[in-house]
N, CA and C atoms of all chains as a GROMACS GRO file, in nm:
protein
  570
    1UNK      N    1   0.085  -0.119   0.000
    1UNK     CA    2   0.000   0.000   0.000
    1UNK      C    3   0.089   0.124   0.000
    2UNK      N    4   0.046   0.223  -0.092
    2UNK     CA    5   0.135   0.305  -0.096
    2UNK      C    6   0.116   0.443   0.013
    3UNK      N    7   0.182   0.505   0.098
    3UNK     CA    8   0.209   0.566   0.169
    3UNK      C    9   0.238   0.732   0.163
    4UNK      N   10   0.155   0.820   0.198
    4UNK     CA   11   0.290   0.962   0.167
    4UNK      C   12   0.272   1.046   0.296
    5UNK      N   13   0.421   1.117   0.302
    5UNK     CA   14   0.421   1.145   0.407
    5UNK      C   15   0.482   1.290   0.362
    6UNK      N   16   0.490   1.387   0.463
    6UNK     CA   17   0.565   1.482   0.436
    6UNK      C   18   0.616   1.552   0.547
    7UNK      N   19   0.681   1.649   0.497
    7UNK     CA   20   0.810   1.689   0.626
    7UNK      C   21   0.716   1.809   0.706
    8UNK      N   22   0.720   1.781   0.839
    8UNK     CA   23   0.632   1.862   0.941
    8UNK      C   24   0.688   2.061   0.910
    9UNK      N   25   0.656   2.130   0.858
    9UNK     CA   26   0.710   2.266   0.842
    9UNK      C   27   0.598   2.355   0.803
   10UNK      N   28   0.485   2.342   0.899
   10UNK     CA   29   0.384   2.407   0.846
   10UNK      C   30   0.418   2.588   0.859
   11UNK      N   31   0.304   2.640   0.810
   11UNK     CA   32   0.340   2.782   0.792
   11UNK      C   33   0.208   2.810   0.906
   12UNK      N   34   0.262   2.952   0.957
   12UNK     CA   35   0.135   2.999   1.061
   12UNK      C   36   0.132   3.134   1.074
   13UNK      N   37   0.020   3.163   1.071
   13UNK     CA   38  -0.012   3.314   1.112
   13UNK      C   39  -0.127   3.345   1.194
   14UNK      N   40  -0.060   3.430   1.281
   14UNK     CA   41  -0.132   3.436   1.404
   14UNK      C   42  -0.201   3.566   1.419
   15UNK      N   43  -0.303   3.653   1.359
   15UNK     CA   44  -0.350   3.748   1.381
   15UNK      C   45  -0.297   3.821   1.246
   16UNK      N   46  -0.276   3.754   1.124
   16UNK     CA   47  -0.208   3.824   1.003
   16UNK      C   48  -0.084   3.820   1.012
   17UNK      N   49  -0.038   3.780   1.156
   17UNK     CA   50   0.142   3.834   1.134
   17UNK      C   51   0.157   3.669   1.154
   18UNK      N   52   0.288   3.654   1.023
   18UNK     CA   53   0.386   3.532   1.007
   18UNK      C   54   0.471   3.483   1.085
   19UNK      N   55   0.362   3.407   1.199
   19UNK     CA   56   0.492   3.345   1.318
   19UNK      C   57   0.547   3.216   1.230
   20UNK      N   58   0.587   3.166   1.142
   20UNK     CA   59   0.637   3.049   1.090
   20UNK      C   60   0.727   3.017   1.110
   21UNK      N   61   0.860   3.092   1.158
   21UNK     CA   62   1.028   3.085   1.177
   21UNK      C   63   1.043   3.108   1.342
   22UNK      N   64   0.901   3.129   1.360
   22UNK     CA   65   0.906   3.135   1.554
   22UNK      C   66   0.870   2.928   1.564
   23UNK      N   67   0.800   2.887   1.503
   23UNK     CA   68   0.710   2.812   1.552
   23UNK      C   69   0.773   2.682   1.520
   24UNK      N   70   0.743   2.584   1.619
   24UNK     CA   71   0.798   2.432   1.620
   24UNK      C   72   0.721   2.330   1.651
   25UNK      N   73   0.573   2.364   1.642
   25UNK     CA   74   0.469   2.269   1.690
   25UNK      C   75   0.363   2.357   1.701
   26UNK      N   76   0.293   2.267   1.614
   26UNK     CA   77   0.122   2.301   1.594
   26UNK      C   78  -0.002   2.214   1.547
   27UNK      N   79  -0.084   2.229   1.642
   27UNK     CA   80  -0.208   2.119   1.593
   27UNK      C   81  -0.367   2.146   1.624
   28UNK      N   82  -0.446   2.124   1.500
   28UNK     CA   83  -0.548   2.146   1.526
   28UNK      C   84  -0.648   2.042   1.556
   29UNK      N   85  -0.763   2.091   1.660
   29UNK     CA   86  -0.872   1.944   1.714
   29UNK      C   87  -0.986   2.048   1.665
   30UNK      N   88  -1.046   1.975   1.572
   30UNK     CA   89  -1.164   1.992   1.489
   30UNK      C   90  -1.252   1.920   1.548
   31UNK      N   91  -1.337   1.998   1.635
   31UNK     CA   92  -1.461   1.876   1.719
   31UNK      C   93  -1.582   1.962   1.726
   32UNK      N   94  -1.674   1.859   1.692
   32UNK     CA   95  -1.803   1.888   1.724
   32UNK      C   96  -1.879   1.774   1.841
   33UNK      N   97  -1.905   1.834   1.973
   33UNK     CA   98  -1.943   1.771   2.038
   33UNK      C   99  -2.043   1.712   2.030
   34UNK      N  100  -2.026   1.566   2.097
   34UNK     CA  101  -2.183   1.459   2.062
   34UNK      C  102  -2.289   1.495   2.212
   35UNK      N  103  -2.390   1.496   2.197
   35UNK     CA  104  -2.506   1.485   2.235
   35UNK      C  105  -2.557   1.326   2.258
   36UNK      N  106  -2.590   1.333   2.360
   36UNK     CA  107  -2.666   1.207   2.327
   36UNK      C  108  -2.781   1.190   2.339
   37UNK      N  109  -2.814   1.083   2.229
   37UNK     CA  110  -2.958   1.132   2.209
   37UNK      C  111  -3.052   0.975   2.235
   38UNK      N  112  -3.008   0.887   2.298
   38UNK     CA  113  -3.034   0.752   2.307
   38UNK      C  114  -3.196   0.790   2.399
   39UNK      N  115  -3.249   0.665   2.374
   39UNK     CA  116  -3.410   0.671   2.407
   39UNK      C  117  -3.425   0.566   2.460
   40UNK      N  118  -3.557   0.530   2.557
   40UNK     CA  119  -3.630   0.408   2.596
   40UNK      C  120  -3.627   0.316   2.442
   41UNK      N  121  -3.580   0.203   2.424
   41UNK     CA  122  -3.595   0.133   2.313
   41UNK      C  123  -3.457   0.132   2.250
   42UNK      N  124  -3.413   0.175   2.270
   42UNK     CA  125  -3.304   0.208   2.185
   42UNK      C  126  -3.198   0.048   2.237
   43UNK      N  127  -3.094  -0.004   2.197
   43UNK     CA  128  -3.040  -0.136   2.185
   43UNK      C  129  -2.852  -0.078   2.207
   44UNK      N  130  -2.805   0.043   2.156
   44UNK     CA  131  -2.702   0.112   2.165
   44UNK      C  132  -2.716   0.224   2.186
   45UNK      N  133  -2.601   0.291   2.267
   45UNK     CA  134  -2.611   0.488   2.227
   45UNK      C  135  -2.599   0.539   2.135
   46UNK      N  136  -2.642   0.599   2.114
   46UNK     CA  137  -2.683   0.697   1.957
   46UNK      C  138  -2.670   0.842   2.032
   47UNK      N  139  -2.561   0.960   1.938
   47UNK     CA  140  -2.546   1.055   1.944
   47UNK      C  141  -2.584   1.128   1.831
   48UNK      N  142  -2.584   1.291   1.899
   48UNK     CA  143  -2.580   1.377   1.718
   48UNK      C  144  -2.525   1.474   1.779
   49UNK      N  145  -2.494   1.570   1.687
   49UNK     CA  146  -2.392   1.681   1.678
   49UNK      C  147  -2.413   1.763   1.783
   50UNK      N  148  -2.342   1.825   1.813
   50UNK     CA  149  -2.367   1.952   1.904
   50UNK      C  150  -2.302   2.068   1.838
   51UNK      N  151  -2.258   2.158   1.927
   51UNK     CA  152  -2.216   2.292   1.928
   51UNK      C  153  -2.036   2.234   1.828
   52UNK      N  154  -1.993   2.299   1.816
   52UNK     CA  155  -1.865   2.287   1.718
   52UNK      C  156  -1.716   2.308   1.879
   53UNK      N  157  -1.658   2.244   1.903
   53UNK     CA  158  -1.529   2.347   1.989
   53UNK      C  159  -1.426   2.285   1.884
   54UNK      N  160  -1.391   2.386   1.879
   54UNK     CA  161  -1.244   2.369   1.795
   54UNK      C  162  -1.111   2.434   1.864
   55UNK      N  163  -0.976   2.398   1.830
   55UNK     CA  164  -0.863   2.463   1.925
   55UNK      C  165  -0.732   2.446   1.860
   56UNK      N  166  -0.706   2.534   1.895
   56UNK     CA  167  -0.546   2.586   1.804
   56UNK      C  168  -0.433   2.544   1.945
   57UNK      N  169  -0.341   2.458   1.913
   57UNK     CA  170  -0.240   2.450   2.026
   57UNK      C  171  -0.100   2.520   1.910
   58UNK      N  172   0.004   2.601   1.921
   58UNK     CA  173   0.089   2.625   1.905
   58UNK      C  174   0.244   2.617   2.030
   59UNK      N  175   0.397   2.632   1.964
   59UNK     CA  176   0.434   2.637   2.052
   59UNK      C  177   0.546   2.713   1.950
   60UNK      N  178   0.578   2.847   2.018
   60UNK     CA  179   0.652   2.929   1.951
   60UNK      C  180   0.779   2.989   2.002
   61UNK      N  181   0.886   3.045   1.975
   61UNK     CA  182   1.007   3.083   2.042
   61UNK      C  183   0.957   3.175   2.092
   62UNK      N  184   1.014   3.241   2.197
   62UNK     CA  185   0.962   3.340   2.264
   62UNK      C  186   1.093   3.453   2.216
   63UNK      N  187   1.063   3.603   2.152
   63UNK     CA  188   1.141   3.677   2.128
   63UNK      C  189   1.086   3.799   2.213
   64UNK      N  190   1.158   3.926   2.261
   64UNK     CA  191   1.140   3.989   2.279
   64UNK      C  192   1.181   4.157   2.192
   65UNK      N  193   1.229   4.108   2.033
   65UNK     CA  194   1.263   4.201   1.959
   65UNK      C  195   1.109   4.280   1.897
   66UNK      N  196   1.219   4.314   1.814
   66UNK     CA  197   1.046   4.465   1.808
   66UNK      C  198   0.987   4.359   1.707
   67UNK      N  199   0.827   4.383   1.677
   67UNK     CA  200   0.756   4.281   1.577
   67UNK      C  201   0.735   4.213   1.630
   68UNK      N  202   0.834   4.112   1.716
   68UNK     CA  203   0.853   3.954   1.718
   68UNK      C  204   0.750   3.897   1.780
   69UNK      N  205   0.776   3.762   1.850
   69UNK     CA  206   0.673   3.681   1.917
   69UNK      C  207   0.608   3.798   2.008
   70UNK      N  208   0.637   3.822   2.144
   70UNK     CA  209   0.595   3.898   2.280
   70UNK      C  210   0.467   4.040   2.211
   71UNK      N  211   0.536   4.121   2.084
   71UNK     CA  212   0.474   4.181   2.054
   71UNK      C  213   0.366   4.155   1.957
   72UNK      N  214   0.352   4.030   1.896
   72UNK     CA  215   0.254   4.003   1.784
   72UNK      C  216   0.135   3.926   1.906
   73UNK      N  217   0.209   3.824   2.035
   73UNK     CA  218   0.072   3.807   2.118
   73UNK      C  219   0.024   3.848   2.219
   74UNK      N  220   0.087   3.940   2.302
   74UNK     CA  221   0.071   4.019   2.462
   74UNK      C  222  -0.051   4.077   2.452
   75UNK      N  223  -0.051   4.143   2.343
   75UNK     CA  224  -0.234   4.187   2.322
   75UNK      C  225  -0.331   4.115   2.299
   76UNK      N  226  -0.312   3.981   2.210
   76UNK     CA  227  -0.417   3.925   2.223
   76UNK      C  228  -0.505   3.842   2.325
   77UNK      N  229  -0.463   3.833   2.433
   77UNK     CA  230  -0.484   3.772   2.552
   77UNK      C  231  -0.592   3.826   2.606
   78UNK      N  232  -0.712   3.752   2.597
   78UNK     CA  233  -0.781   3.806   2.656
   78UNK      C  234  -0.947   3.867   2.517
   79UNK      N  235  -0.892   3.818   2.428
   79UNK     CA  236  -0.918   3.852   2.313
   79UNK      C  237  -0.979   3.778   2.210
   80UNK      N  238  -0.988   3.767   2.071
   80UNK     CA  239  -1.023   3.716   1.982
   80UNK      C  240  -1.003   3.720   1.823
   81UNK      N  241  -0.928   3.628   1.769
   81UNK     CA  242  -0.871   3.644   1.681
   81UNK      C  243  -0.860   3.544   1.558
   82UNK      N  244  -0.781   3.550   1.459
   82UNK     CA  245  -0.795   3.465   1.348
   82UNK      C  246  -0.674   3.398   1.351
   83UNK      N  247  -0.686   3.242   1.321
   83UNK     CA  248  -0.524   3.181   1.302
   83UNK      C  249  -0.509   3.101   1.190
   84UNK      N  250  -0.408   3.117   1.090
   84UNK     CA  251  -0.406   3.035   0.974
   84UNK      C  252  -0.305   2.950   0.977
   85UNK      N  253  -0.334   2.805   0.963
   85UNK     CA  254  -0.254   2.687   0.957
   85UNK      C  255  -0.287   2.624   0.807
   86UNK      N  256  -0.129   2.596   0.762
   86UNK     CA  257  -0.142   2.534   0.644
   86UNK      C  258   0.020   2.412   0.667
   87UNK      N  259   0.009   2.338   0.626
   87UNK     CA  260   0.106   2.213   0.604
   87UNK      C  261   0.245   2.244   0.549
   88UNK      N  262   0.213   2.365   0.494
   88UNK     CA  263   0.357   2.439   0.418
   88UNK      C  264   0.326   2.569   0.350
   89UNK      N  265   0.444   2.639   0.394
   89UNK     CA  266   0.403   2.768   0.361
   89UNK      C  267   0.321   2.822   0.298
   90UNK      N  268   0.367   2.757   0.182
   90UNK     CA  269   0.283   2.827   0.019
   90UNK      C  270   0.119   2.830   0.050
   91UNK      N  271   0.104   2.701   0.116
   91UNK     CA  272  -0.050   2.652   0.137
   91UNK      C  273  -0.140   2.816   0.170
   92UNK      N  274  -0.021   2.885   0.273
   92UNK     CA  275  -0.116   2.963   0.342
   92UNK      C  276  -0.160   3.061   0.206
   93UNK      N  277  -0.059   3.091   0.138
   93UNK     CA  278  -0.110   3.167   0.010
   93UNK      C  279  -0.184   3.092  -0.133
   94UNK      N  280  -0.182   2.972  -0.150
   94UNK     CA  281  -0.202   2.963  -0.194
   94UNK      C  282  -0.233   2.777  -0.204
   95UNK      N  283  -0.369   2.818  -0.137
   95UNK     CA  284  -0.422   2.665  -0.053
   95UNK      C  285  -0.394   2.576  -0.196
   96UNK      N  286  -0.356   2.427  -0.127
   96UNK     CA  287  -0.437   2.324  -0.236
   96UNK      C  288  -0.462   2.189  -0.206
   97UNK      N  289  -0.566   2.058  -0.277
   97UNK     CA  290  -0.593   1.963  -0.202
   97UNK      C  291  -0.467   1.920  -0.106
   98UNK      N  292  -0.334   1.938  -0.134
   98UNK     CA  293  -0.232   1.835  -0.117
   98UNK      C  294  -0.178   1.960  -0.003
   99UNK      N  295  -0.196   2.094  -0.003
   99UNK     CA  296  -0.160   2.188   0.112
   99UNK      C  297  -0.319   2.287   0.150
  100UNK      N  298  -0.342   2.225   0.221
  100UNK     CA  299  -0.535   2.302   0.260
  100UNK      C  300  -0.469   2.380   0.376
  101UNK      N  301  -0.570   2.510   0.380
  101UNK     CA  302  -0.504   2.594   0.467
  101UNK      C  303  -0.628   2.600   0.589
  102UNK      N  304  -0.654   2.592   0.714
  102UNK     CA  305  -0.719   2.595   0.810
  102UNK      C  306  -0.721   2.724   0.895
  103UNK      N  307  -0.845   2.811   0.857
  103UNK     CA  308  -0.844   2.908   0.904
  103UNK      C  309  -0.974   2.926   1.066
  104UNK      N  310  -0.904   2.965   1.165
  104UNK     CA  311  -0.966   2.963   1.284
  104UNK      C  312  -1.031   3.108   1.287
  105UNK      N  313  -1.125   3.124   1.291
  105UNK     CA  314  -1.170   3.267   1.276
  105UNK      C  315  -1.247   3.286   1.431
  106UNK      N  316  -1.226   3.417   1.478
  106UNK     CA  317  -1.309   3.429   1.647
  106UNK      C  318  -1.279   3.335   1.771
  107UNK      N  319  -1.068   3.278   1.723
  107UNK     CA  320  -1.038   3.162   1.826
  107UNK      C  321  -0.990   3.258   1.958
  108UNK      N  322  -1.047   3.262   2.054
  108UNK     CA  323  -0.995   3.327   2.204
  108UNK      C  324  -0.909   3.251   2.272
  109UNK      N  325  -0.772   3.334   2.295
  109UNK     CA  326  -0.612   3.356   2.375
  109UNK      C  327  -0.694   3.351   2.530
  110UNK      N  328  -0.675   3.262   2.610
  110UNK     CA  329  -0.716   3.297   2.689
  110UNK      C  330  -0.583   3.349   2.833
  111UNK      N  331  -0.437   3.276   2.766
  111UNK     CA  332  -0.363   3.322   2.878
  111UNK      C  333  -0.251   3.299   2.755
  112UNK      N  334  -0.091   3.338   2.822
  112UNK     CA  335   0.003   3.367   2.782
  112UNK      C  336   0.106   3.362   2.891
  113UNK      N  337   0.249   3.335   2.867
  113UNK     CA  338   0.311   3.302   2.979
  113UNK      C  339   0.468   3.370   2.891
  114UNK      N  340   0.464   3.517   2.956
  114UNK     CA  341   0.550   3.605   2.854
  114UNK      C  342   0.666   3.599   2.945
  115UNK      N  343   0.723   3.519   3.024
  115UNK     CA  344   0.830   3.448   3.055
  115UNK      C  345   0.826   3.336   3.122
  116UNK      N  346   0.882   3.225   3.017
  116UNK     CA  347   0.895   3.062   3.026
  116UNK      C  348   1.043   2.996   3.006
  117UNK      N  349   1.131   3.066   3.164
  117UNK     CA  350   1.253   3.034   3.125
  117UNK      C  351   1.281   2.912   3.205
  118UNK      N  352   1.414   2.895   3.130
  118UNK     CA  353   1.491   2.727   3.206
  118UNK      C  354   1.635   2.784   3.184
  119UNK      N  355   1.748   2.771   3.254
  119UNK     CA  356   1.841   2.782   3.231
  119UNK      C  357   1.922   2.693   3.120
  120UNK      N  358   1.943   2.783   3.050
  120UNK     CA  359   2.023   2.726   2.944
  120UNK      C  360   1.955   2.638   2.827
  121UNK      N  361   1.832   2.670   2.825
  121UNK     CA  362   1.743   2.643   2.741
  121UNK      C  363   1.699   2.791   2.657
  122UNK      N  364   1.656   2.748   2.563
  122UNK     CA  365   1.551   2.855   2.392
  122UNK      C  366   1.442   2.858   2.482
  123UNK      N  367   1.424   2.999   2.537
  123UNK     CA  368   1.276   2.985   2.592
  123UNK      C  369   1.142   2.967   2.485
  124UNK      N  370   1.079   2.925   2.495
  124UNK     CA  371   0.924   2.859   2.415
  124UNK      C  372   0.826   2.875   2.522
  125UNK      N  373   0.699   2.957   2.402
  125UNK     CA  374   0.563   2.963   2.472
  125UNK      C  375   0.461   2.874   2.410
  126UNK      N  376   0.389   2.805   2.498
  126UNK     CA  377   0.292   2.720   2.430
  126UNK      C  378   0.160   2.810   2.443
  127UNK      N  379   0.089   2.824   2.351
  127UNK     CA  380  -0.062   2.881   2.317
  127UNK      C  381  -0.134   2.835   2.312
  128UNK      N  382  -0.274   2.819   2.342
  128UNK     CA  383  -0.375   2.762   2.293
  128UNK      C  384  -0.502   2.823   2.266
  129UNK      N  385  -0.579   2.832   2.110
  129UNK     CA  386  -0.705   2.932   2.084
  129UNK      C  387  -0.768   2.863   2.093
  130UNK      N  388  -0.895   2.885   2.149
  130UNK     CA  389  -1.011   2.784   2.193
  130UNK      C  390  -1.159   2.878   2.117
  131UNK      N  391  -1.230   2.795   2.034
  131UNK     CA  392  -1.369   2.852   1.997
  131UNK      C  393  -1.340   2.887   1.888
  132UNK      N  394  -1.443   2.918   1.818
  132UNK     CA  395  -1.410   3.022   1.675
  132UNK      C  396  -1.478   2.920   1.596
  133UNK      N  397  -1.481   2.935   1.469
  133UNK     CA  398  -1.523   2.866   1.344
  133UNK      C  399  -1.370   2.831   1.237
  134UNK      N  400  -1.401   2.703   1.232
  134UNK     CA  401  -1.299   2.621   1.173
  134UNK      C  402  -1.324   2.619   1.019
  135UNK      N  403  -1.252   2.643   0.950
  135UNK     CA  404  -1.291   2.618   0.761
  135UNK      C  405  -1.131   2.596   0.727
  136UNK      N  406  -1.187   2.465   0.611
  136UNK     CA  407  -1.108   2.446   0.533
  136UNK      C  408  -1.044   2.438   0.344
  137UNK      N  409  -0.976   2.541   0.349
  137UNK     CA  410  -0.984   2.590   0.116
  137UNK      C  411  -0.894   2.477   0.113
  138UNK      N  412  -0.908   2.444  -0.020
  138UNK     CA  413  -0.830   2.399  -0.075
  138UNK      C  414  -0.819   2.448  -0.213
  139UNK      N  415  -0.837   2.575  -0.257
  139UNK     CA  416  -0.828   2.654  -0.332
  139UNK      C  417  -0.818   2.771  -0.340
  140UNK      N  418  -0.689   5.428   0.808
  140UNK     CA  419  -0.587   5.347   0.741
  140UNK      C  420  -0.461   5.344   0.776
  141UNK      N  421  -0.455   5.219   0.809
  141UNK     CA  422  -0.303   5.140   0.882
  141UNK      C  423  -0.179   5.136   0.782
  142UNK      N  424  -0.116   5.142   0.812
  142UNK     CA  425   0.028   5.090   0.735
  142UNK      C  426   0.106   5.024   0.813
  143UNK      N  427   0.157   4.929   0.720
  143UNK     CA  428   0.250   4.821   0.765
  143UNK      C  429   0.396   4.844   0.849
  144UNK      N  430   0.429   4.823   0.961
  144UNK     CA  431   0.540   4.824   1.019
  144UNK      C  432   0.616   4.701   0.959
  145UNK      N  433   0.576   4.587   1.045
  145UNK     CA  434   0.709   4.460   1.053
  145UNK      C  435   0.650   4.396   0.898
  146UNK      N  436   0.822   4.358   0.859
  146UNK     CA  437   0.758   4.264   0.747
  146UNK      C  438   0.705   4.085   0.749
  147UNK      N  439   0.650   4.097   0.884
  147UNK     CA  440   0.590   3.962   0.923
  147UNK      C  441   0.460   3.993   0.872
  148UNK      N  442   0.378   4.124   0.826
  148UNK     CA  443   0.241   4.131   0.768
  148UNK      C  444   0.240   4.174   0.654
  149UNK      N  445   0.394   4.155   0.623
  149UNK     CA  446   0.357   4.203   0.432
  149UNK      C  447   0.503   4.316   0.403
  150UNK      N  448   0.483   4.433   0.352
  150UNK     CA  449   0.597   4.513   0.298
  150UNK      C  450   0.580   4.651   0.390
  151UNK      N  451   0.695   4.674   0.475
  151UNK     CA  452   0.652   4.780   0.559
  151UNK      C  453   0.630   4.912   0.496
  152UNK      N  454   0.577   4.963   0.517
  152UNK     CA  455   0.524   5.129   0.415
  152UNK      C  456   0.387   5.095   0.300
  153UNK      N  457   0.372   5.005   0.335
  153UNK     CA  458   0.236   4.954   0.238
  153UNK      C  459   0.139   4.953   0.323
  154UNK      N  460  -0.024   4.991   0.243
  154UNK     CA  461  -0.104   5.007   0.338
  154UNK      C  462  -0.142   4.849   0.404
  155UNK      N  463  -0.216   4.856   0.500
  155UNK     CA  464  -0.294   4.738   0.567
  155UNK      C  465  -0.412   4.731   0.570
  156UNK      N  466  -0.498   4.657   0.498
  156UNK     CA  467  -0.629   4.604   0.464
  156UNK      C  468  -0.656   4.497   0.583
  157UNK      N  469  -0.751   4.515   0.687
  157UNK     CA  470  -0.718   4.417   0.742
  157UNK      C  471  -0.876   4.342   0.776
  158UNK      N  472  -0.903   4.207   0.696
  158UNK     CA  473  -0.969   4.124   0.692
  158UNK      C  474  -1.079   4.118   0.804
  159UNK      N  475  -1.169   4.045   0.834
  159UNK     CA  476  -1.273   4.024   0.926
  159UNK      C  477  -1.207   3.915   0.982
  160UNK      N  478  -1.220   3.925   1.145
  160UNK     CA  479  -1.141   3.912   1.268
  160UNK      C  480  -1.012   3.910   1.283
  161UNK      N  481  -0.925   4.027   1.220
  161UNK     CA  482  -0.828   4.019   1.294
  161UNK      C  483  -0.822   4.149   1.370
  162UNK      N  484  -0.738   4.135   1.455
  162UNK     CA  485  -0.759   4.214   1.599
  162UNK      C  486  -0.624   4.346   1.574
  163UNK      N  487  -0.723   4.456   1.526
  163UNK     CA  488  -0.655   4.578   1.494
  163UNK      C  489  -0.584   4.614   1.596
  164UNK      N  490  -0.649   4.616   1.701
  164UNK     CA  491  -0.556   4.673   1.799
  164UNK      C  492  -0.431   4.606   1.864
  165UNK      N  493  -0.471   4.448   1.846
  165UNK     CA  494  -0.311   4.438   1.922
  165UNK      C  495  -0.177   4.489   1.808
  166UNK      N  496  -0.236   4.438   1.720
  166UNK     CA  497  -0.116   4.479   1.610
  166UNK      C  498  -0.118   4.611   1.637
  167UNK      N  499  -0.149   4.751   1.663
  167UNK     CA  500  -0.141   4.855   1.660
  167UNK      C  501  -0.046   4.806   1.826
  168UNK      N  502  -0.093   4.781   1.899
  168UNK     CA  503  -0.017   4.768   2.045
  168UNK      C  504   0.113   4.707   2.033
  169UNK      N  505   0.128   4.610   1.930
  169UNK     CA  506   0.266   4.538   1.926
  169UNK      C  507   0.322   4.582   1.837
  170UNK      N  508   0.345   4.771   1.795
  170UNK     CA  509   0.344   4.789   1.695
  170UNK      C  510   0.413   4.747   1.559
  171UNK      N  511   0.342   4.654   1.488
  171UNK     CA  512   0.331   4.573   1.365
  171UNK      C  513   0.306   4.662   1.260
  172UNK      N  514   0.187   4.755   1.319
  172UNK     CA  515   0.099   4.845   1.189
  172UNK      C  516   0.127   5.009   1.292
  173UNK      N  517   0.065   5.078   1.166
  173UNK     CA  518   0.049   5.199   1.240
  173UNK      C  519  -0.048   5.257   1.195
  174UNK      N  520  -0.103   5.382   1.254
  174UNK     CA  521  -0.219   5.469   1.169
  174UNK      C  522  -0.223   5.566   1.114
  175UNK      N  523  -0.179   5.589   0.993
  175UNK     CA  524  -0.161   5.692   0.902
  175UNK      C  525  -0.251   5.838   0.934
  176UNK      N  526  -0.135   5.947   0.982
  176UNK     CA  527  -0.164   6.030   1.021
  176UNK      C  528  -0.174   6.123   0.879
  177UNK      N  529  -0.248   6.227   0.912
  177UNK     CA  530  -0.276   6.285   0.742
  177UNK      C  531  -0.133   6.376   0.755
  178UNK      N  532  -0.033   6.396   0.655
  178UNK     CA  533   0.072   6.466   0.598
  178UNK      C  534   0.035   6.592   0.644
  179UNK      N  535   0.059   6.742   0.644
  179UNK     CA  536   0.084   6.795   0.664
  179UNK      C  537   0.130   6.884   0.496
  180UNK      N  538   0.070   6.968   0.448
  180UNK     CA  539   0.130   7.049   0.355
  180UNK      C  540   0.213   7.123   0.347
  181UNK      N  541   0.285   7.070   0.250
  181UNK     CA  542   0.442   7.176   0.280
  181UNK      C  543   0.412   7.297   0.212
  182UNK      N  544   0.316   7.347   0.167
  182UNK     CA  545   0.307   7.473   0.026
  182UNK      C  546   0.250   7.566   0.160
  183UNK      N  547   0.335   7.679   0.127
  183UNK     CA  548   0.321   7.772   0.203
  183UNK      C  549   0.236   7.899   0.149
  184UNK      N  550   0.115   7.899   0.210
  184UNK     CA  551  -0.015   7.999   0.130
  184UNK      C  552   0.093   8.151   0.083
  185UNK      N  553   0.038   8.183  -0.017
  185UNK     CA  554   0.080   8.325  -0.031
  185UNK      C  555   0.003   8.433   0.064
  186UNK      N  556   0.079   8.552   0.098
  186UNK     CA  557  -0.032   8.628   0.189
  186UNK      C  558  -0.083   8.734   0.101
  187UNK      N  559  -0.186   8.750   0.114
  187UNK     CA  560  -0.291   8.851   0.053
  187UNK      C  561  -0.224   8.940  -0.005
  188UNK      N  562  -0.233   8.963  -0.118
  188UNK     CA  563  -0.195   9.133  -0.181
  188UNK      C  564  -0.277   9.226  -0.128
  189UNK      N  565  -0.178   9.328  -0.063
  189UNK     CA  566  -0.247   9.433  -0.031
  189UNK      C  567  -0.242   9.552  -0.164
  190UNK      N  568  -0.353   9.615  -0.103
  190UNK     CA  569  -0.413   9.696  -0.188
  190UNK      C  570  -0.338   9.809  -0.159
   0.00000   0.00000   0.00000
């Protein structure tokens, strides 16, 4: 069976601005919660859809230069915003079946941790956008 | 109308169009963008001929 795989280097933008050369891990959970809807009679549980939660986990270098990480998220905390994930750069400009770009629209920052040091470690902040509406182009 | 600071949102000195939900203000707070203040005319009025 034939197999394809490709090299993890997705592209990301976090509020319009290009964290992609900050970022080293990212994943999205596309969920729509089940309901359950099982009855007197019924032989198994049976669910149906609910409300949508969807969630953006990132994990980005933490910079404190002008532009950089600290200043593209310190404001959004607390907030609500748009995040675009695509599989590889180009995707984000220019989606396609084989690079689809996943846009989080109205996902809320709810905290931020604008110093996450270790000695002698690359400090890294992990994020997570929770809510919003999930869509996916592939064109 | 915004204009572009960092070139993480495009070409700095170019304006910024900015889409439905993204969050004007932090980018204005982290300054990324800025808000185009109106110029200022350099032409200096002539003063009235007197009569």
């Amino acid at each position: 069976m034939a197999t394809s795989v490709y090299l993890s280097s997705p592209g990301l933008e976090i509020n319009n601005v290009d964290l992609t050369d900050q970022c080293t891990a990212a994943s999205i959970t596309y969920t729509v919660e089940a309901l359950e809807n099982t009855a007197f009679g019924s032989t198994a549980r049976t669910y149906t859809a609910g409300l949508a939660n969807n969630s953006i986990t990132v994990t980005l270098y933490q910079s404190y230069a002008a532009t950089e990480t600290e200043a593209s998220i310190y404001a959004l905390v607390g907030t609500t915003t748009t995040i675009e994930l695509s599989p590889t750069v180009a995707g984000l400009t220019t989606p396609s079946a084989t690079a689809p770009k996943y846009t989080l629209t109205g996902a809320y920052l709810e905290s931020h941790t604008p110093i996450n040091a270790s000695l002698g470690e690359l400090s890294t902040i992990d994020l997570t956008f929770t809510g919003g509406t999930l869509t996916k182009a592939t064109s | 109308m915004y204009v572009i600071v960092s070139p993480r949102l495009g070409t700095p000195g170019d304006k910024f169009e900015p889409t439905d939900g993204i969050n004007v203000q932090a980018l204005i707070d982290g300054g990324l963008i800025s808000t185009d203040k109106p110029k200022k005319s350099s032409k200096v009025k002539a003063e009235p001929e007197q009569e």
